[in-house]
MIDREN-656821 format. One line per 10 residues: for each residue x, y, z of N, C-alpha, C, CB. Coordinates in steps of 0.2 Angstrom, whole numbers. Glycine has a CB too. Example, Ala and Ser with C-alpha at 12.3 -4.5 7.8 and 13.67 -1.06 7.14 Angstrom:
<kekes>
66,-28,39,62,-22,39,66,-16,39,57,-22,45 ~ 64,-11,35,68,-5,36,64,0,39,70,-3,29 $
</kekes>
This chain:
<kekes>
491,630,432,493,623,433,499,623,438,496,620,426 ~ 504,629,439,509,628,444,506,629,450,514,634,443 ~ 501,633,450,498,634,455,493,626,459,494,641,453 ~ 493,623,455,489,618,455,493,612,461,488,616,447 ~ 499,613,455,504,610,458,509,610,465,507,611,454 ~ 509,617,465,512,620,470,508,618,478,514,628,469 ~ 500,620,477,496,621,484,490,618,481,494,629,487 ~ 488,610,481,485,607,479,480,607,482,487,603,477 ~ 472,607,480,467,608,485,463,603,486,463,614,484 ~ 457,599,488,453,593,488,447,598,483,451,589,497 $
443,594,483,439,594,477,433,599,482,435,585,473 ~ 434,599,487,428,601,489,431,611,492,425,594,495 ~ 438,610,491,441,617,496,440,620,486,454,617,500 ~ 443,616,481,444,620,477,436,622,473,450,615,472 ~ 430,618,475,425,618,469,421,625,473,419,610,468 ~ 422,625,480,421,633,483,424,638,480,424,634,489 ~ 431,638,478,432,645,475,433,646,470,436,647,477 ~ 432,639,466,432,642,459,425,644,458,435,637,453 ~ 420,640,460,413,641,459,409,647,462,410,635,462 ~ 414,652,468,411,658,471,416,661,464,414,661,481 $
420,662,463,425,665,458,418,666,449,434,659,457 ~ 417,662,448,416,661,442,407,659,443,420,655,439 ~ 403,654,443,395,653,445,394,657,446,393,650,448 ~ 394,660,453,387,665,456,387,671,450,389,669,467 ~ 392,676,449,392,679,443,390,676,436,397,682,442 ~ 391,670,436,387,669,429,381,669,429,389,663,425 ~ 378,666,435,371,663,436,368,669,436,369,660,442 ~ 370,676,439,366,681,442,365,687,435,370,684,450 ~ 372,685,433,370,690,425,369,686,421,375,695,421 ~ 369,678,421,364,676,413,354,677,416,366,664,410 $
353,679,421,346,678,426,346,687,421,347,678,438 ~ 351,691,423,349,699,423,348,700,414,358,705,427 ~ 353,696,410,351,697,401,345,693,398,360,695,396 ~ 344,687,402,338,685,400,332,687,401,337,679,401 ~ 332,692,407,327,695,410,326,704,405,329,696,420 ~ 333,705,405,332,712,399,330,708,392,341,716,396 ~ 330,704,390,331,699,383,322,699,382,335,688,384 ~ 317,697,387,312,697,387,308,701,389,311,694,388 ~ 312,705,391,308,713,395,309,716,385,315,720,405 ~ 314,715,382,315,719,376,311,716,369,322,719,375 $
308,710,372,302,705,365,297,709,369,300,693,365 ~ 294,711,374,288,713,375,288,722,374,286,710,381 ~ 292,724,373,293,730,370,291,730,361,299,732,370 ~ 296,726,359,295,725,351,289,721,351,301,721,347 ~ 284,721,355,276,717,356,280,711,348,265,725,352 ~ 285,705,352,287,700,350,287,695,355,293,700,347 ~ 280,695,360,280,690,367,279,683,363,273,692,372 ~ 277,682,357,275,676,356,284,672,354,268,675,349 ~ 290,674,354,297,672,354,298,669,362,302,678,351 ~ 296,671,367,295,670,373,296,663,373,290,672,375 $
291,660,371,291,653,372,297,646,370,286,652,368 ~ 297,652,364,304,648,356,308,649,361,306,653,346 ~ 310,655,366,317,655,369,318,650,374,319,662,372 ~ 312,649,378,313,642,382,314,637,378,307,639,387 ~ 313,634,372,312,628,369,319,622,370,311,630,360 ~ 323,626,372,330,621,373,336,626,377,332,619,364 ~ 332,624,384,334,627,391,341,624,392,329,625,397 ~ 346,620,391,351,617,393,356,624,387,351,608,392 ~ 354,624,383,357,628,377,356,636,380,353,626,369 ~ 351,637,383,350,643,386,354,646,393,343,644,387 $
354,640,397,359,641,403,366,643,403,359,634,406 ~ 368,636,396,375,636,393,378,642,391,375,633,387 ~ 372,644,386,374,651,383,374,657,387,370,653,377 ~ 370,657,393,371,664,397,365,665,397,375,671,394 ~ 362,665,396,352,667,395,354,672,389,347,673,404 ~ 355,672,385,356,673,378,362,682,379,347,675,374 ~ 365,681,384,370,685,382,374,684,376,375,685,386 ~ 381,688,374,383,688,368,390,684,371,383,695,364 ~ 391,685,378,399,683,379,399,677,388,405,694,380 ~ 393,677,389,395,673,394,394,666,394,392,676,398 $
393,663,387,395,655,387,402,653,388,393,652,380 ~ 406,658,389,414,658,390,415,656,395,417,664,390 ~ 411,658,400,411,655,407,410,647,410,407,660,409 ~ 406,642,409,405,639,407,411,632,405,402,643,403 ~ 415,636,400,420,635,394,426,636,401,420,642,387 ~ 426,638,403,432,640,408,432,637,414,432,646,410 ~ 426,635,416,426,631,423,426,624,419,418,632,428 ~ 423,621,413,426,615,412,433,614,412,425,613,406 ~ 436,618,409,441,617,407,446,618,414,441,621,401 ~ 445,622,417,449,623,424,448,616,429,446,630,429 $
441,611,429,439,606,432,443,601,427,430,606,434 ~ 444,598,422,449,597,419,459,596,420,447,601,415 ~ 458,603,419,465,606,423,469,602,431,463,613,425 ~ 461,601,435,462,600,442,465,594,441,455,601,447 ~ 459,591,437,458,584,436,464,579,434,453,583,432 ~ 467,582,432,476,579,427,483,583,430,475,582,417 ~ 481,590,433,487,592,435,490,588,438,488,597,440 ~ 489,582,442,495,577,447,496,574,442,494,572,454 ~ 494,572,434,498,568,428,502,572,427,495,565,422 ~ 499,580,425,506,582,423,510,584,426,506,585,420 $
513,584,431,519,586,437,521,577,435,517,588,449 ~ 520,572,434,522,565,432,526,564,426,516,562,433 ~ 522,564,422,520,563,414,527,566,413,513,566,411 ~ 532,563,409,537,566,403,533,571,397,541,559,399 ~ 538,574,395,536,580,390,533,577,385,540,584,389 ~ 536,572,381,532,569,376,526,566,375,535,566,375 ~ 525,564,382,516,561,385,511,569,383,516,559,397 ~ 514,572,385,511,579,383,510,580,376,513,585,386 ~ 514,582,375,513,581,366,511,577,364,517,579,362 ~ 509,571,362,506,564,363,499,567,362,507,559,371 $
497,569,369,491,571,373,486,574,370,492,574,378 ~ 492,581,367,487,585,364,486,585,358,488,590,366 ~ 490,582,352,488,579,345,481,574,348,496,574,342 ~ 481,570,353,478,565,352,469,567,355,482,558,356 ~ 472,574,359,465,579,360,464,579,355,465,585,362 ~ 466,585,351,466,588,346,461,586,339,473,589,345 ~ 464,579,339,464,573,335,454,571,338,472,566,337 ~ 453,569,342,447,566,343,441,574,344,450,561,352 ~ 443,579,347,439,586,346,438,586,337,444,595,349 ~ 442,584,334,439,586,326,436,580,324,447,588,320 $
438,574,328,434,568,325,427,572,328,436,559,329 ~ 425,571,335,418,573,336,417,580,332,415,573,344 ~ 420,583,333,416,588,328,414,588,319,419,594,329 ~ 417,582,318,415,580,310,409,577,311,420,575,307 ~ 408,573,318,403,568,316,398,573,321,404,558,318 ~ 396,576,321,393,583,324,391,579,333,385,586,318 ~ 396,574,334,394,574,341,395,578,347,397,569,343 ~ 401,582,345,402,587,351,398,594,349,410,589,352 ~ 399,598,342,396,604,345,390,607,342,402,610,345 ~ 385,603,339,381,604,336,375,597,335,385,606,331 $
374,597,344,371,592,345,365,595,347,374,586,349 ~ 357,592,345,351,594,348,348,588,348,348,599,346 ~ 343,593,354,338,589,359,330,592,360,342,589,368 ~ 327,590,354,322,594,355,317,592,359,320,595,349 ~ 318,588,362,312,587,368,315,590,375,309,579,370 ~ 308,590,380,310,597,386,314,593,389,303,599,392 ~ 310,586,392,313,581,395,319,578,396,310,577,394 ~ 323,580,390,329,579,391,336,583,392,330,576,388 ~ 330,591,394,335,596,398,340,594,399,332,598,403 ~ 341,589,407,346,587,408,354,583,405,343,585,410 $
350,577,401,355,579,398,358,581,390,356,575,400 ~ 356,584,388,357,592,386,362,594,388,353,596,389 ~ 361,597,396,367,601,400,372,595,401,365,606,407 ~ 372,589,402,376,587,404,383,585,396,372,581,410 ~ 379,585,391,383,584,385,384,589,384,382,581,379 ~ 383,598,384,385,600,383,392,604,388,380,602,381 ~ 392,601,393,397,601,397,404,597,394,394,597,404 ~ 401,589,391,406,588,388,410,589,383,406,585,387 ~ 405,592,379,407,597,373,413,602,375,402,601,371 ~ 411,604,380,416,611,382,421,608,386,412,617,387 $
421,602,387,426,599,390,434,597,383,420,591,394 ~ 428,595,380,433,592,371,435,595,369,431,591,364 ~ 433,602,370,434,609,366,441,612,370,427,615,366 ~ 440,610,375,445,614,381,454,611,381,441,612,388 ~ 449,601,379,457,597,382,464,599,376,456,585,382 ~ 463,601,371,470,603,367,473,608,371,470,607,359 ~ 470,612,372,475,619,376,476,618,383,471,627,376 ~ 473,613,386,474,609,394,481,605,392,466,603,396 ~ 481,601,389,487,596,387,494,603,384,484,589,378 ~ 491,608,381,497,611,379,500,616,384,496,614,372 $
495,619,388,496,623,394,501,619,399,489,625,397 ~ 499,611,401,505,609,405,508,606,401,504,605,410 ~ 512,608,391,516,609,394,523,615,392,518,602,394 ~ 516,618,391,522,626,390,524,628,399,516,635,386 ~ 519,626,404,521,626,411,529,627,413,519,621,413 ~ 531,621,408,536,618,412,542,621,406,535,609,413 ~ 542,623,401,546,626,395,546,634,396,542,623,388 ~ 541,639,397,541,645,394,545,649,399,534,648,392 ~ 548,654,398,555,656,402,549,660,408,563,663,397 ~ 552,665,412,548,670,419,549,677,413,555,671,429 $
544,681,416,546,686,414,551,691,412,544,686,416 ~ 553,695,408,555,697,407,556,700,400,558,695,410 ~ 561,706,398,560,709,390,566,704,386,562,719,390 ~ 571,701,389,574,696,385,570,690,380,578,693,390 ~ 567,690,383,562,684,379,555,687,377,560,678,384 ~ 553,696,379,548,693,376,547,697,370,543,694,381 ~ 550,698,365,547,700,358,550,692,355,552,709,355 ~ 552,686,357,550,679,352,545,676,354,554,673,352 ~ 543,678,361,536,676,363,530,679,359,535,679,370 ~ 531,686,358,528,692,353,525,688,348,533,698,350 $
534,687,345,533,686,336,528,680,337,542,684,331 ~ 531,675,340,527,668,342,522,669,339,526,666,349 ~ 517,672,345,511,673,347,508,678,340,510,677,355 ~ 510,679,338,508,686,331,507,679,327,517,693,327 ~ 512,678,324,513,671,319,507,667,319,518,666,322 ~ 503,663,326,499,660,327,494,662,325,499,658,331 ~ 493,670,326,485,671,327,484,675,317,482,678,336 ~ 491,676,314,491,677,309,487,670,304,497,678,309 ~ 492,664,306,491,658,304,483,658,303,493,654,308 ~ 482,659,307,475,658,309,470,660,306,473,659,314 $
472,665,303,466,669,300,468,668,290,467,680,304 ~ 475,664,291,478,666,283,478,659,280,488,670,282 ~ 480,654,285,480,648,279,473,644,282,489,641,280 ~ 472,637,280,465,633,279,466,629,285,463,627,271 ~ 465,630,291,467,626,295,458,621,296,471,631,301 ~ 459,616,299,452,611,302,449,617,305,454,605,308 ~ 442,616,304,439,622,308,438,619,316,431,623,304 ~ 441,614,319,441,610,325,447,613,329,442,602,323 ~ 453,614,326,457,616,326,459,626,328,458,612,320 ~ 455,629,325,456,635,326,456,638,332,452,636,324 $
452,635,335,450,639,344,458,638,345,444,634,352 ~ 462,631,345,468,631,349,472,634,348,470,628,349 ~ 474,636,340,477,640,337,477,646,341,475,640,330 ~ 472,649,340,472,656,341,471,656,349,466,661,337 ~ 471,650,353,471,650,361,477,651,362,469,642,365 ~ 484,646,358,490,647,361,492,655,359,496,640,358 ~ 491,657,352,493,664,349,492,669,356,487,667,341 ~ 485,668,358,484,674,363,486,673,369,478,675,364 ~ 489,667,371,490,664,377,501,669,376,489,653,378 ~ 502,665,369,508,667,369,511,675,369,510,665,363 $
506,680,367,506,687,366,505,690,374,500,687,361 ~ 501,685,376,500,689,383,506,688,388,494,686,386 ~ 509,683,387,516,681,390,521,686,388,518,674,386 ~ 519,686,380,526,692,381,524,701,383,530,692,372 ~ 519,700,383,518,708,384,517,708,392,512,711,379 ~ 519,703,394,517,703,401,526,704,403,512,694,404 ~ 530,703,400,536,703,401,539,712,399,538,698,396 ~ 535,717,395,536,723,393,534,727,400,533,724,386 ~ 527,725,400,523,730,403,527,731,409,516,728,404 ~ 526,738,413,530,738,418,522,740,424,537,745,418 $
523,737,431,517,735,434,516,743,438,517,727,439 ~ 512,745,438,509,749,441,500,750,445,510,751,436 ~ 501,756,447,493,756,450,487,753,446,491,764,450 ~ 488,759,440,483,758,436,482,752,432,483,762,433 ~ 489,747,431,486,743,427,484,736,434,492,740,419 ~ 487,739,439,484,734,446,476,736,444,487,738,457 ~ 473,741,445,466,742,442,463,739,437,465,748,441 ~ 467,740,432,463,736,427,462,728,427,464,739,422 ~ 468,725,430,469,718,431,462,717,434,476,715,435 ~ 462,722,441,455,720,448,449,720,444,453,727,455 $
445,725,437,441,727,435,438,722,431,443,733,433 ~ 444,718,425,442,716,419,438,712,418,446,715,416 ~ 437,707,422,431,702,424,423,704,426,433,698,430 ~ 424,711,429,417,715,430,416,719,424,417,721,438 ~ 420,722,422,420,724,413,418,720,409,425,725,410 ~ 421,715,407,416,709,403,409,708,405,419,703,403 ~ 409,705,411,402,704,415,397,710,412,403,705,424 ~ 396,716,412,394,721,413,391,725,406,398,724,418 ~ 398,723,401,398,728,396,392,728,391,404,727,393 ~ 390,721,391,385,719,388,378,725,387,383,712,392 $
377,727,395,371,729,396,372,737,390,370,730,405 ~ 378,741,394,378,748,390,380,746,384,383,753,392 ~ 382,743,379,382,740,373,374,740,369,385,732,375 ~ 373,737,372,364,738,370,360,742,369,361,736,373 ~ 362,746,377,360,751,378,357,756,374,363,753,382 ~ 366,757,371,367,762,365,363,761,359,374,762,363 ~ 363,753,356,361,752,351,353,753,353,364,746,349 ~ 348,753,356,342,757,357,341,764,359,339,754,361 ~ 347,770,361,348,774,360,348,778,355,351,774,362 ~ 355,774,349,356,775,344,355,768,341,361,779,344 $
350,767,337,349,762,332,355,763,326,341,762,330 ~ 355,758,325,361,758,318,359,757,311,367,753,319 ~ 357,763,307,353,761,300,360,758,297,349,769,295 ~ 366,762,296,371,760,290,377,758,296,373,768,284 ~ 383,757,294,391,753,296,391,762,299,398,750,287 ~ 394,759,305,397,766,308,404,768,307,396,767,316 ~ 407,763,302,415,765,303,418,763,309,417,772,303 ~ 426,761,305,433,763,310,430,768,316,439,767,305 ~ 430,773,315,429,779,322,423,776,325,428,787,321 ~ 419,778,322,412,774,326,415,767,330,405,771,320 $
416,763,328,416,756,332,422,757,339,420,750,327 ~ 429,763,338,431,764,342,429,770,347,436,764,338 ~ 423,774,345,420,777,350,418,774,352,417,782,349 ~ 412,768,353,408,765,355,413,761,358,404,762,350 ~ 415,758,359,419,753,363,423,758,369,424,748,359 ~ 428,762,366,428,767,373,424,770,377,430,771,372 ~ 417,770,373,411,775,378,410,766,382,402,779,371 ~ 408,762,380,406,756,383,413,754,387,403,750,377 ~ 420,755,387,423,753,392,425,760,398,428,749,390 ~ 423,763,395,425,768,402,420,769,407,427,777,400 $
411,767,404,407,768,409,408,760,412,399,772,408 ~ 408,755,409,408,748,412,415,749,418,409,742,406 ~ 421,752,416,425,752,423,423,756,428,433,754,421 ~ 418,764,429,415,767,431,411,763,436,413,771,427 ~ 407,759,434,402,756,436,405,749,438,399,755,430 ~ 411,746,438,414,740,442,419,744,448,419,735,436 ~ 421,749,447,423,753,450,419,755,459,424,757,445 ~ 414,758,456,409,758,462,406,753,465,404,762,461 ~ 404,748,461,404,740,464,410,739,469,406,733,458 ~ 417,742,469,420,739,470,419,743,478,426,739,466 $
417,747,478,416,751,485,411,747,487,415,760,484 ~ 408,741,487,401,741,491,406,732,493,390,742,486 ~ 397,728,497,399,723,501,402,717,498,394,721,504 ~ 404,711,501,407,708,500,400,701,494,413,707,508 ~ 396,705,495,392,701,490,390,703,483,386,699,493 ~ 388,712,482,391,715,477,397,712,473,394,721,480 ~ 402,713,478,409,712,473,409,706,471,416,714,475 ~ 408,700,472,407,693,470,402,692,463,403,689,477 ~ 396,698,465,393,698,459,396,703,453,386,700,461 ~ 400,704,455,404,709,450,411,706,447,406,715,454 $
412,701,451,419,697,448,424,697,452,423,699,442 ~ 422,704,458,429,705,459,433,700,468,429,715,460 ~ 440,701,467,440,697,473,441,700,479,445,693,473 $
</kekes>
């Protein structure tokens, strides 16, 4: 949002670089997991699911071609196109308009999600593919505006880095995502909760950490790591099928084994062309 504010771009400078940044990788690995997704039904000779998986293509686009994590994406470009869309209200707008704003988000995301307008809407005919994706755009749009309204306006409130402030930023952010998991909150309500907790946490620990090589690396990496992780994730689990709970250790081997070859592997992406690394996240 500062950034919004400070070097403001026309619709057409900004939809280039957020849409190279974010689309062409979504497009190209929800294409790559839907293509493993049915290369793996015709293994388990389960081709006749084939069909059922097209049945409601706007929901498949959305979701990633049935990845596990890339409807996030999606979620993020609404919500940034949003962002664009209102940053010159909020450089305007008094602080209480924001507050205002985001109750009155907040307020209307749990109205449609009671009356199941926003996130549990279907369209069972082909024909209306279209729009399909176009409400399910709005959806992610509803879902987004509480933490859009509250992001401008922690903007203008939360202090610059530093270790003076950041263990209340800590406690803060601890608190919330505690909250979240301990009292009855609206189920509408939750994403935000634990949006600002992790937004708050990251703030402060952004204030501890001291900047270096290697976490420059892993800042460059973490978007081709997510992108990517999905595949050796899987991998494993047809390697080593899972009869029983593998435990505490197990889950913590598994995710180390799955992030050290995914940074390996974003890593040498990072050594090749400048279309590679686009498809890899990186900038």
């Amino acid at each position: 949002i500062r950034s919004e504010e400070t070097h403001p771009l026309s619709w057409g400078d900004w939809m280039q670089r957020r849409a190279g940044r974010l689309l062409i990788p979504f497009a190209f690995w929800s294409t790559i997991y839907l293509a493993l997704h049915i290369a793996k039904l015709f293994v388990q000779h389960q081709a006749g699911q084939i069909k059922e998986l097209f049945g409601d293509p706007a929901a498949l686009i959305l979701s990633g071609g049935t990845s596990v994590a890339l409807y996030f994406l999606p979620l993020v470009f609404t919500g940034l196109v949003l962002t664009h869309s209102l940053s010159g209200l909020f450089k305007r707008l008094p602080s209480w308009v924001l507050v205002i704003g985001f109750f009155a988000a907040l307020a209307f995301r749990g109205f449609c999600y009671n009356n199941d307008s926003a996130f549990h809407m279907e369209f069972p005919r082909l024909s209306e593919a279209p729009l399909q994706l176009v409400v399910g755009l709005i959806d992610d749009g509803i879902r987004c505006s509480p933490l859009v309204f509250a992001a401008g306006l922690l903007t203008r409130y939360l202090p610059p880095f530093g270790t003076g402030y950041a263990y209340p930023l800590l406690i803060a952010g601890c608190f919330l995502l505690v909250l979240s998991h301990t009292v009855s909150l609206p189920a509408s309500s939750i994403d935000s909760v634990l949006g600002l907790g992790a937004f708050l946490l990251a703030w402060g620990f952004s204030g501890l950490l001291v900047a270096s090589k290697w976490a420059a690396i892993v800042g460059l990496f973490s978007f081709g790591v997510y992108l990517v992780h999905q595949i050796f994730l899987e991998l494993i689990q047809v390697v080593f099928p899972y009869r029983e709970p593998v435990g505490v250790i197990g889950i913590l081997a598994i995710t180390a084994t799955v992030y050290a070859v995914s940074m390996l592997t974003v890593g040498l992406a990072n050594r090749g062309g400048s279309s590679v690394r686009r498809i890899f996240g990186l900038k």
